[in-house]
Structure formats: C-alpha cells, structure tokens
N, C-alpha and C positions, 0 to 999 in steps of 0.2 A: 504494500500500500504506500511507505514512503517515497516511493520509484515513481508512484501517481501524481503523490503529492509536487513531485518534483516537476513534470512535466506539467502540472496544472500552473506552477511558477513561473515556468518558461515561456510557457503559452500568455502568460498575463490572464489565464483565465479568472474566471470569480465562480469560488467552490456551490455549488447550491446544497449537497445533501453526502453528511457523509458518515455512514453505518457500521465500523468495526467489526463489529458483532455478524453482522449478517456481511459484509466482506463487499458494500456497493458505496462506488463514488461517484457523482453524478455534477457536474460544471458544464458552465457555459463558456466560449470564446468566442471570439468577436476579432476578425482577421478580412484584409480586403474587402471592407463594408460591405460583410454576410455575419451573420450570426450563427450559430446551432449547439447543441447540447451534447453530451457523451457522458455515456453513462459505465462504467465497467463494474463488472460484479466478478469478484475473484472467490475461485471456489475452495476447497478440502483442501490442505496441504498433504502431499503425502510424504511422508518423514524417510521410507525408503529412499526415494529419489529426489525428495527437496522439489519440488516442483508443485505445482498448482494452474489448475485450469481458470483460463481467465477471458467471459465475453466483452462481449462489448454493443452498445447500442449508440447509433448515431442519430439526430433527429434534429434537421433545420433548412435554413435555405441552400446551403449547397448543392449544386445538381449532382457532383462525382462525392455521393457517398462512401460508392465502393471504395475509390480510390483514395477516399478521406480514412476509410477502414483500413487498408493496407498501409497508409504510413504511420495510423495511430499504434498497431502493433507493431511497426517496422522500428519507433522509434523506443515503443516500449523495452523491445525484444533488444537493442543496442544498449540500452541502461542498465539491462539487469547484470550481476554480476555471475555468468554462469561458468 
C-alpha cells in the first residue's frame, strides 16, 4: 500500500478513500485537463511467495483507459521492490 501511496504523490493526486483493512485505495488525478478516478484493491498476501494480487478500477474522462490501465500497473510493477 505504501508503493500506492507513493504514486498517488507523484501523480499530485488527492486520496478520496483509503481502507487498510479491506486493502482498497481509491484517488483522483487531474493531468492534461481530464480528470478520473483509480481505484486498486490489493488482495491476501501470500507469505510463501511474498506476493499479493492486486486490481484495479479506472473511471473518468479519459478515452485510453486500457492504456491508462497498462501504465498504472506498468508503473506500479517498476516501484515494487521485487
């Protein structure tokens, strides 16, 4: 979740909802006068392999969600320390 946190900094986003417990972070950014929302919800750690599933929810005016999707994880997946 710190790894989120970091990225919501970076982005200059403004956090809207964020759940520990239940493992969902949910911010808005505001980049190239569009708006939209992302929500990720990270799941079970598994202690075998240190790892945890992690989605994500996109929701706003940008038309290349998908490809707002692929670099949200692209940039995720560069942070983590694996």
């Amino acid at each position: 979740m710190n790894t989120i946190f970091d990225i919501i900094e970076l982005q200059k986003g403004r956090l809207i909802l964020s759940d520990a417990i239940r493992g969902v972070v949910y911010y808005k950014v505001s980049m190239y006068g569009h708006e939209w929302e992302l929500m990720y919800n990270i799941g079970e750690i598994y202690r075998q392999t240190n790892q945890s599933s992690v989605t994500l929810r996109i929701i706003g005016e940008r038309r290349e969600n998908e490809k707002e999707m692929r670099r949200a994880f692209a940039l995720l997946e560069s942070m983590l320390n694996l």
